[in-house]
Kinemage of the C-alpha trace (Angstrom):
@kinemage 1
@onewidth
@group {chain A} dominant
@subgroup {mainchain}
@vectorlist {calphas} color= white
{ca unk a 1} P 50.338 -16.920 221.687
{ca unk a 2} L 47.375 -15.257 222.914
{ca unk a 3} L 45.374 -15.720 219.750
{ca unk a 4} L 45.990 -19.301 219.632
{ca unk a 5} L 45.305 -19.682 223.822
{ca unk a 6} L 41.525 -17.943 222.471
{ca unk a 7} L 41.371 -19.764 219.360
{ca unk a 8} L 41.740 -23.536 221.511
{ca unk a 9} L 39.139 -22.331 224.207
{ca unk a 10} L 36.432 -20.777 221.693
{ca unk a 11} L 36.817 -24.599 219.787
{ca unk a 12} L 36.153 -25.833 223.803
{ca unk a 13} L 33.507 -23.464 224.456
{ca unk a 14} L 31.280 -24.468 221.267
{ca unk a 15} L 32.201 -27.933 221.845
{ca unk a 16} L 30.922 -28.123 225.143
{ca unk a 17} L 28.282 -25.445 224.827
{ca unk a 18} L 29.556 -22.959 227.376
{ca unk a 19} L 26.817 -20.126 228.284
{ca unk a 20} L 27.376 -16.867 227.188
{ca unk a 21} L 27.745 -15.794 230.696
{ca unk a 22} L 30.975 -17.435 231.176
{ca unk a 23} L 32.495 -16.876 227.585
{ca unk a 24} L 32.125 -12.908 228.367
{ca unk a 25} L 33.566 -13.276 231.905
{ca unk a 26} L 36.763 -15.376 230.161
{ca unk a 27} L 36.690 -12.618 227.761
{ca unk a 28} L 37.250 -9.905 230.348
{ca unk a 29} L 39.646 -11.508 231.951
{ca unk a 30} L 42.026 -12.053 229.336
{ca unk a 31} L 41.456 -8.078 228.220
{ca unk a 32} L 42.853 -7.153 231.344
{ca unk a 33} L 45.341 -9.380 231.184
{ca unk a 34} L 46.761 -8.207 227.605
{ca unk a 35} L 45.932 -4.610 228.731
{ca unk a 36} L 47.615 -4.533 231.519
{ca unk a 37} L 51.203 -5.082 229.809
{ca unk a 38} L 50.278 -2.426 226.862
{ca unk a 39} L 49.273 0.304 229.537
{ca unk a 40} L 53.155 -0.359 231.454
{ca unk a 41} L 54.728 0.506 228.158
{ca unk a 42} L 52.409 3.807 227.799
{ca unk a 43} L 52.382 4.785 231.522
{ca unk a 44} L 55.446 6.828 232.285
{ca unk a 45} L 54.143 7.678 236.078
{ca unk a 46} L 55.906 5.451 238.706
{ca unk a 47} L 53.840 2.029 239.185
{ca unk a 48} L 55.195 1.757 242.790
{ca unk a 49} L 52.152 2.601 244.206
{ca unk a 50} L 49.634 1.183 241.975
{ca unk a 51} L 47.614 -1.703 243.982
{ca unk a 52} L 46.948 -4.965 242.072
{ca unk a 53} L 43.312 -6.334 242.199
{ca unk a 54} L 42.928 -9.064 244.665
{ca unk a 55} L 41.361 -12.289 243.467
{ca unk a 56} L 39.074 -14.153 246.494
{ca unk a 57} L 38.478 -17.308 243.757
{ca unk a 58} L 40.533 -20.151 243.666
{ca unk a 59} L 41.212 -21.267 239.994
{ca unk a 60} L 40.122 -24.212 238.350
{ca unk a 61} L 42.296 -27.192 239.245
{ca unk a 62} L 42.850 -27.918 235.806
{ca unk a 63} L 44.031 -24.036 235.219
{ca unk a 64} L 46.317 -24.600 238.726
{ca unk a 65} L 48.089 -27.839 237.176
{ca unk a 66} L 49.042 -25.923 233.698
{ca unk a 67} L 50.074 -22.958 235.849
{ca unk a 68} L 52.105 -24.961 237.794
{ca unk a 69} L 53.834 -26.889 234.726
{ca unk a 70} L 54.527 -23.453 233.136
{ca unk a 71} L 56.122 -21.829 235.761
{ca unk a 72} L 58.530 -25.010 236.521
């Protein structure tokens, strides 16, 4: 599903003619977020005390409305 998520915003991001800047910061962001599952499956050490990162930004609305409709 991942693929196709990246597939659907690189066809927005040309479409709309995104900077670089922000195609590379979306990028990032979505490597963390598939590496953070793979590490859990090849980390044996307890997690308990691992600290998650603390976001300060507020998400797009659009991004908050298809969070919210997934996690319904």
């Amino acid at each position: 599903m991942l693929k196709e998520q990246l597939y659907c915003m690189g066809r927005i991001f040309t479409r709309h003619g995104v900077p670089d800047d922000v195609i590379w910061e979306m990028v990032k962001g979505f490597a963390l977020i598939y590496q953070r599952p793979v590490r859990q499956t090849e980390n044996t050490e307890d997690t308990a005390n691992h600290k998650p990162h603390v976001h300060r930004m507020e998400p797009h609305p659009g991004l908050t409305y298809l969070l919210e409709k997934i996690g319904r």
